[in-house]
C-alpha positions in Angstrom: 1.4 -47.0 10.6 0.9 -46.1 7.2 -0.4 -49.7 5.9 -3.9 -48.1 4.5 -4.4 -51.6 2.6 -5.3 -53.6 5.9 -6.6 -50.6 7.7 -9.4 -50.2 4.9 -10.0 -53.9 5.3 -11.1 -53.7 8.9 -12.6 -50.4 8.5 -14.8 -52.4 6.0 -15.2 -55.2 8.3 -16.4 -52.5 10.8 -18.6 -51.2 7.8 -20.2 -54.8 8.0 -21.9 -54.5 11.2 -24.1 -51.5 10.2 -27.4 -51.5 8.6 -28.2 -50.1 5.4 -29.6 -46.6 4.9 -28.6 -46.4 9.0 -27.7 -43.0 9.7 -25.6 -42.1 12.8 -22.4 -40.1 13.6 -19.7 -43.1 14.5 -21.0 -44.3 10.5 -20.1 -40.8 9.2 -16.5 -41.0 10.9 -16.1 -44.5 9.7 -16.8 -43.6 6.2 -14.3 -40.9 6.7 -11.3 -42.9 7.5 -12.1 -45.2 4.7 -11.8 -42.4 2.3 -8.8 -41.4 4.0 -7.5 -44.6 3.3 -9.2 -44.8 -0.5 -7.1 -41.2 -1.0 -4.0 -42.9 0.0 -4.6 -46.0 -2.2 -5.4 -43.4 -4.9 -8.7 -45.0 -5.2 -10.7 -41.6 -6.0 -14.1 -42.8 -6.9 -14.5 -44.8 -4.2 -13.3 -41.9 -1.8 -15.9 -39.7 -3.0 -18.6 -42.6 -2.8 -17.5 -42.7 1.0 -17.5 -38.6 2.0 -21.0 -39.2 0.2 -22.0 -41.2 2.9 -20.2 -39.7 5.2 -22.0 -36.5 4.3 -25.7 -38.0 4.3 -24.8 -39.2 8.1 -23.5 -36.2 9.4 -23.7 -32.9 6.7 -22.7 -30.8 9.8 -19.1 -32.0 10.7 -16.3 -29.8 10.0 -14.2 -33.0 9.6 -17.0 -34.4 6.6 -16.4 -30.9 5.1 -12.6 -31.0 5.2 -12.7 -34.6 3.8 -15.0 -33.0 1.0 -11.9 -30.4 0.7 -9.3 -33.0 0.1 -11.3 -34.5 -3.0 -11.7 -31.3 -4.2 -7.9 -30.4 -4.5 -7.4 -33.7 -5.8 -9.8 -33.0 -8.0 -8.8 -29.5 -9.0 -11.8 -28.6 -8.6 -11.3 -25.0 -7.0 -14.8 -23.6 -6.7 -16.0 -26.9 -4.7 -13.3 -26.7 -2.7 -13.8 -23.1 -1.7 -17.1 -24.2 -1.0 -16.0 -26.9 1.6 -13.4 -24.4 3.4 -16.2 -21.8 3.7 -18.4 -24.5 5.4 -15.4 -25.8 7.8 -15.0 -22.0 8.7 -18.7 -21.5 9.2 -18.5 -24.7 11.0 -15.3 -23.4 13.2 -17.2 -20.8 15.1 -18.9 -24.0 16.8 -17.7 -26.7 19.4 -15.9 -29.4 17.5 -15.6 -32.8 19.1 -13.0 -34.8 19.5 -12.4 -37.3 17.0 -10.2 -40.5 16.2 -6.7 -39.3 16.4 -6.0 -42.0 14.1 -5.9 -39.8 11.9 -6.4 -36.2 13.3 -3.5 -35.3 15.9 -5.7 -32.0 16.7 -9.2 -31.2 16.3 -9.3 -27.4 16.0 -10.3 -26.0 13.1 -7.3 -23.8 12.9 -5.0 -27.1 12.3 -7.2 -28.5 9.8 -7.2 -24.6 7.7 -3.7 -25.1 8.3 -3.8 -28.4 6.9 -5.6 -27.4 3.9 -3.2 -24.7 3.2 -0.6 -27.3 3.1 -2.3 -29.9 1.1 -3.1 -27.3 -1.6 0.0 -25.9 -2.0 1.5 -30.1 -2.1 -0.9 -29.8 -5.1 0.3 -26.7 -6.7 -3.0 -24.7 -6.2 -1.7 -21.6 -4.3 -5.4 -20.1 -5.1 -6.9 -22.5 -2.8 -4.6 -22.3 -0.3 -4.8 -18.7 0.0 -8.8 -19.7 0.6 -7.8 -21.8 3.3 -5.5 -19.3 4.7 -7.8 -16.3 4.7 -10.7 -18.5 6.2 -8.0 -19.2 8.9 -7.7 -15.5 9.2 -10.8 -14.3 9.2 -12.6 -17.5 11.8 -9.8 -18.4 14.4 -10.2 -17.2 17.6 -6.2 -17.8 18.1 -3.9 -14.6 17.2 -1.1 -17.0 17.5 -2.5 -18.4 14.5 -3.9 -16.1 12.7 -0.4 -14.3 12.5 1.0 -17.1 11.9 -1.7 -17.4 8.8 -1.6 -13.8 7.3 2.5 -14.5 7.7 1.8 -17.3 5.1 -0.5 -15.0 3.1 2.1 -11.8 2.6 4.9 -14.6 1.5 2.0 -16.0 -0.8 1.3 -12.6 -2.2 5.0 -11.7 -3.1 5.4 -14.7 -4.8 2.8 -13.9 -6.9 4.5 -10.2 -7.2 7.3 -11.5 -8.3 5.8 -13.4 -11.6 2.6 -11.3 -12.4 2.7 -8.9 -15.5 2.5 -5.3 -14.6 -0.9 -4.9 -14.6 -1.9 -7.6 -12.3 0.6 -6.3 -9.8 -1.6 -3.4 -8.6 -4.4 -6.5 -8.1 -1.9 -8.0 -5.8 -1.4 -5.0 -4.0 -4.9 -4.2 -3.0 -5.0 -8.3 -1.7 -2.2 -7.4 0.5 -3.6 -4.5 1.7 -6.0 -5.9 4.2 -3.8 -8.4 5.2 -1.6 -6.2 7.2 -4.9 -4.1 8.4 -5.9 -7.7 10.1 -2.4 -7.7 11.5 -2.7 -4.7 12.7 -5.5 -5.6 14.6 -4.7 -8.3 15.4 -1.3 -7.8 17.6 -2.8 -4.4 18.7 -5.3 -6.4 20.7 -3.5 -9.6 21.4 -3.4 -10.1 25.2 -1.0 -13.3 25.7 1.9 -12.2 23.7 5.2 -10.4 25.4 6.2 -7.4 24.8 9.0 -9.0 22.6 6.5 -11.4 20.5 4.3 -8.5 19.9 7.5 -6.1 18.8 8.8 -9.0 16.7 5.4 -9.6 14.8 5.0 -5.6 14.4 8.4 -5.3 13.3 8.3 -8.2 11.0 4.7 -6.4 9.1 6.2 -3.2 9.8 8.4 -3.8 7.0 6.3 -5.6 4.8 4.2 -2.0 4.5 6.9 0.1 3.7 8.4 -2.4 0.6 5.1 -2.9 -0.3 5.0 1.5 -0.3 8.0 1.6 -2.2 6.5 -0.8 -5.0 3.5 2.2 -5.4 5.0 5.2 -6.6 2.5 5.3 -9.8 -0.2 5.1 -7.1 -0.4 7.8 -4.8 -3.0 6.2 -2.8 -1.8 2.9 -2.3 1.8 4.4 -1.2 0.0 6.0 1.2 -2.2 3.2 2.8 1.0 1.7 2.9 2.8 4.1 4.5 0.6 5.1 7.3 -0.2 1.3 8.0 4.0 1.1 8.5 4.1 3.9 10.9 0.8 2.4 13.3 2.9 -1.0 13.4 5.6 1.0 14.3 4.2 2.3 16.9 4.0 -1.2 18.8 7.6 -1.3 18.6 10.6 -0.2 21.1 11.1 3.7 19.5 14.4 3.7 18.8 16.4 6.4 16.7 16.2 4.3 13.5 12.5 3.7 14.1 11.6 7.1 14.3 13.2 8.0 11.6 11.1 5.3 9.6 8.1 6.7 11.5 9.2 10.6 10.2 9.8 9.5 6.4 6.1 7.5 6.8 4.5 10.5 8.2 6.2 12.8 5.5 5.5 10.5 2.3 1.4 9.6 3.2 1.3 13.3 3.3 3.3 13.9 -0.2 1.0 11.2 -1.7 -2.3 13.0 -0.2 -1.6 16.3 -1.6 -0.4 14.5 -4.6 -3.8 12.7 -5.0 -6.0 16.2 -3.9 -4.4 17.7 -6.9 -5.7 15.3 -9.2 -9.0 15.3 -7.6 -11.9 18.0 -7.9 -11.8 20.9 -5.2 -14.8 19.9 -3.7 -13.7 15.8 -2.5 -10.4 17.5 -1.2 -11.6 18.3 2.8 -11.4 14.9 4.4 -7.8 13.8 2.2 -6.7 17.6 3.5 -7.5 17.2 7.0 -5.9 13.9 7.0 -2.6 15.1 5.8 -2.3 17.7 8.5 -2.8 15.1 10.8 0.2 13.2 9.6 1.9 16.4 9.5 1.2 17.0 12.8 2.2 13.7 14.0 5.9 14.3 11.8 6.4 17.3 13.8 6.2 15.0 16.9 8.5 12.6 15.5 11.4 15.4 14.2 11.6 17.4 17.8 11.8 13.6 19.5 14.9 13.0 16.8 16.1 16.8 16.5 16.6 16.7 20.5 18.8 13.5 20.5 21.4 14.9 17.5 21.5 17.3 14.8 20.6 17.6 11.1 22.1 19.9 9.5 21.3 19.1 6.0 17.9 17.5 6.3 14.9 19.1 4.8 12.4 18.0 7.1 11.5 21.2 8.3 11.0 23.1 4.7 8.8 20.1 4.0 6.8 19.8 6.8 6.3 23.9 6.4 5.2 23.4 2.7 3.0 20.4 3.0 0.9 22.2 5.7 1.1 25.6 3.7 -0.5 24.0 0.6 -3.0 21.9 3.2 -4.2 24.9 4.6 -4.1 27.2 1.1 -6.7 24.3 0.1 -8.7 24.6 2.7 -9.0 28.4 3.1 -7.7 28.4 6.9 -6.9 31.1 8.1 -3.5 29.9 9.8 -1.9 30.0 6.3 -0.3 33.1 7.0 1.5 32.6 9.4 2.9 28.7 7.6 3.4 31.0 4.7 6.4 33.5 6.9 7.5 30.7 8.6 8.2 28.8 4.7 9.2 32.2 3.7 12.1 32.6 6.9 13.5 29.4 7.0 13.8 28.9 2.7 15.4 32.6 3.4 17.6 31.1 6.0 18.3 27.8 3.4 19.5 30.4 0.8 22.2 32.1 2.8 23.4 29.2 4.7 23.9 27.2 2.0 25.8 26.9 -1.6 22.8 25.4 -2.8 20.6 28.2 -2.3 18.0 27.8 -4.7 16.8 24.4 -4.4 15.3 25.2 -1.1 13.5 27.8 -2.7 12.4 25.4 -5.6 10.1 23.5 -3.0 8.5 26.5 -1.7 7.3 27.3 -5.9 6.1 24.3 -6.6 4.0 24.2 -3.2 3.0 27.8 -4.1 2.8 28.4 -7.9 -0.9 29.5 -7.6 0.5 32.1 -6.3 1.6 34.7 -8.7 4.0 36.7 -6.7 6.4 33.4 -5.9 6.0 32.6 -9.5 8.0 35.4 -10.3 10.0 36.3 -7.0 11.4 32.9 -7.4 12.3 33.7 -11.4 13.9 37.2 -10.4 15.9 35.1 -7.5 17.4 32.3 -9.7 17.8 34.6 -12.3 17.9 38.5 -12.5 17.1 40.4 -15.6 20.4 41.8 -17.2 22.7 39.3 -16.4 24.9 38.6 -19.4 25.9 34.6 -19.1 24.1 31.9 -17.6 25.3 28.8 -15.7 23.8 25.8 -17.2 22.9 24.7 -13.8 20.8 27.3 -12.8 19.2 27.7 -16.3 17.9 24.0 -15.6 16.5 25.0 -12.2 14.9 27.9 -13.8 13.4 26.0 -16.9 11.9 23.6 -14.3 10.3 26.1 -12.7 8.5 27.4 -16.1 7.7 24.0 -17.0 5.8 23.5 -12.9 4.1 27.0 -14.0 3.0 25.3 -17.5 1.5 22.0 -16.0 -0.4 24.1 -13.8 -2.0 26.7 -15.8 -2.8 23.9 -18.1 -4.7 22.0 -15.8 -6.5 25.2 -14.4 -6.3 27.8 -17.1 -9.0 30.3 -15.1 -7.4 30.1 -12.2 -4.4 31.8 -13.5 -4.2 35.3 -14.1 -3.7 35.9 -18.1 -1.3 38.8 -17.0 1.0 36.3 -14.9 0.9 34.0 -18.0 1.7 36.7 -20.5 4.9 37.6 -17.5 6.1 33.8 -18.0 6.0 33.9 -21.9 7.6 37.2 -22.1 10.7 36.1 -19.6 11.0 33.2 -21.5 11.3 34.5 -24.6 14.2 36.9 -23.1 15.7 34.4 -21.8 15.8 32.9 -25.6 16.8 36.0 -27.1 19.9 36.5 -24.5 21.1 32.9 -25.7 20.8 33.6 -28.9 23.1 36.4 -28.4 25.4 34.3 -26.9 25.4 32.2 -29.7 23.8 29.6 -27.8 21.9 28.5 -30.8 20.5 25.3 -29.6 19.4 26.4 -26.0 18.0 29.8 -27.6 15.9 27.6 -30.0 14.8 25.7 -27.1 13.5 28.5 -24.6 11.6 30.4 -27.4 9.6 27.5 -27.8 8.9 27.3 -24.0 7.6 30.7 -24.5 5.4 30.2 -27.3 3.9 27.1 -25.5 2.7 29.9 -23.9 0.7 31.4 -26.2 -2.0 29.4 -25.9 -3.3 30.1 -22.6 -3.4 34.2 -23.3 -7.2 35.9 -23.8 -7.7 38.4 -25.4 -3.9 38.6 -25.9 -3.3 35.4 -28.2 -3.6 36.6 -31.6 -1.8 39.8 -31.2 1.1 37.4 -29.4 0.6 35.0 -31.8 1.5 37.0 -34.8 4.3 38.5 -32.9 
């Protein structure tokens, strides 16, 4: 009823009856709800005096451990109570019995993690309570609660987002991370739910992955842990249209952040990241001829991707089906050029997935812009500079690869291109592409210092 003074008087009148130094379970609870009352009366010293004794009867309760908890918090004292929530989810995995429900309305460990998740955050220690709420997580045999748990956990996490500097935010990321793997798990193996609870909670984590892959774009590899972790919840959802198109643009951005890491990363650590990415690839073309059969899309470039991604997949992994993803990216950017006013962007994808490739290096040049043309549009004189700037990154990050004849090609165009603006009076722009050129220089042989002094 809330009077804790006159409770703790008969609970010490109870007290009374025992026998010093007498050990036995019924003295453990009693000392229990005495320091329940002591907490209440703000009486900490003579709380902790009881879960002492409480602890000397019976060490192996996971109600003397979650008394030991509450001290802690009020203590502050985080590594103790980490301790204490360790031992009540060590103690979980055993039978707990029933105790007074003067004070405990439920016995299972999962209310009394709960509990403490509660009680920490009443206390502003959001540390602890995400202790209490992963021990939840990782002891409860109850999927209803542990959703209900790593729910807590993502909404703790983002509120953390939302006021850590920029380099803690990649810390909170990788926290969240296995979070929605347990969920995963969790509601792909959970046997008592409906099809619309288990949609709902897929759904609901579905969507948590892709904001949390749209807060990664400096980290390839998160974006696409996050990504592919969206499109498996997804797939314990009702597949409607707008689903599968989240399931297509998953698919199509783990694979964009794969190839995206393999080119960072030496040749020979590129095999398993490579086969993975033609597995997603795989799995998008799946996805597109379910959504290209119910409607059209004219203007979508889901096809040139999908044809580029697996070109530079298989490029990378010497297989011998290249060829044939090679015509089939050659066709249908063809096809993109004369169907549409934009003819050249299609074309710009197929570069950049090919620029080790010598010949597209300079077929697409030739193609955005032939030699002898007298004026320029500014618009395709961007595309084009783009195009020598792609070239640049890549022979700078693998000079031998490239052949010094195909780099001498680049820096000679370029410089054209330079002296045609300057005939044009285009002073500033002229000025601008000779010093593309000469970035050039550089990366020549034998040809440098005759180029140089030129």
């Amino acid at each position: 009823a809330g009077n804790y003074s006159e409770a703790l008087q008969w609970y010490n009148y109870s007290l009374s009856f025992f026998k010093a130094g007498q050990i036995e379970p019924n003295l453990a609870k009693l000392q229990r709800n005495r320091a329940s009352c002591l907490l209440q009366l703000e009486q900490l010293e003579k709380a902790k005096e009881a879960i002492k004794e409480a602890e000397r009867c019976d060490p192996e309760s996971i109600f003397t451990q979650f008394s030991i908890y509450k001290i802690a918090v009020q203590e502050n004292n985080v590594e103790k109570a980490a301790e204490a929530l360790n031992a009540v989810g060590r103690l979980s995995k055993t039978s707990v019995s029933s105790e007074d429900r003067l004070l405990v309305s439920d016995s299972s460990a999962s209310y009394l993690l709960s509990l403490a998740a509660q009680i920490a955050l009443e206390n502003g220690g959001q540390e602890t309570a995400i202790k209490a709420l992963e021990v939840l997580c990782e002891n409860s045999k109850d999927e209803g609660h542990v959703l209900m748990g790593l729910r807590c956990l993502v909404r703790l996490v983002f509120s953390a987002l939302e006021k850590s500097a920029d380099e803690l935010r990649d810390l909170n990321m990788d926290v969240l991370l296995p979070y929605l793997k347990l969920a995963l798990q969790t509601i792909s193996h959970q046997s008592h739910m409906t099809a619309e609870q288990r949609a709902e909670d897929a759904n609901w984590f579905r969507k948590i992955a892709w904001n949390s892959a749209l807060q990664c774009e400096s980290s390839p590899d998160r974006m696409r842990d996050f990504f592919v972790l969206s499109y498996q919840l997804s797939l314990l959802c009702p597949p409607d249209r707008t689903l599968l198109l989240g399931q297509r643009t998953c698919l199509l951005m783990a694979a964009a952040a794969s190839l995206e890491l393999c080119r960072k990363s030496p040749h020979s650590t590129q095999a398993e990241e490579l086969t993975l990415v033609l597995e997603h690839i795989q799995a998008c073309w799946e996805v597109w001829k379910t959504l290209k059969a119910s409607g059209n899309f004219p203007t979508d470039p889901t096809d040139s991707l999908l044809l580029l991604y697996e070109f530079e997949a298989r490029a990378k992994l010497n297989d011998p089906k290249v060829e044939t993803i090679l015509d089939s990216a050659s066709l249908h950017c063809i096809k993109i050029q004369y169907a549409s006013p934009e003819a050249v962007i299609g074309m710009k994808w197929f570069l950049i997935v090919c620029l080790h490739l010598s010949k597209c290096v300079r077929s697409l040049i030739k193609l955005s812009l032939p030699s002898g043309v007298s004026e320029v549009e500014a618009r395709v004189l961007q595309e084009v500079w783009d195009y020598f700037e792609e070239a640049l990154s890549i022979i700078s990050a693998a000079p031998d690869d490239f052949p010094e004849i195909e780099t001498l090609w680049l820096l000679t165009r370029a410089w054209n291109t330079g002296i045609l603006l300057y005939s044009l009076a285009q002073y500033r722009d002229a000025e601008k592409w000779c010093g593309l050129a000469m970035s050039f220089i550089r990366h020549l042989g034998s040809l440098r210092e005759s180029y140089e002094m030129q």
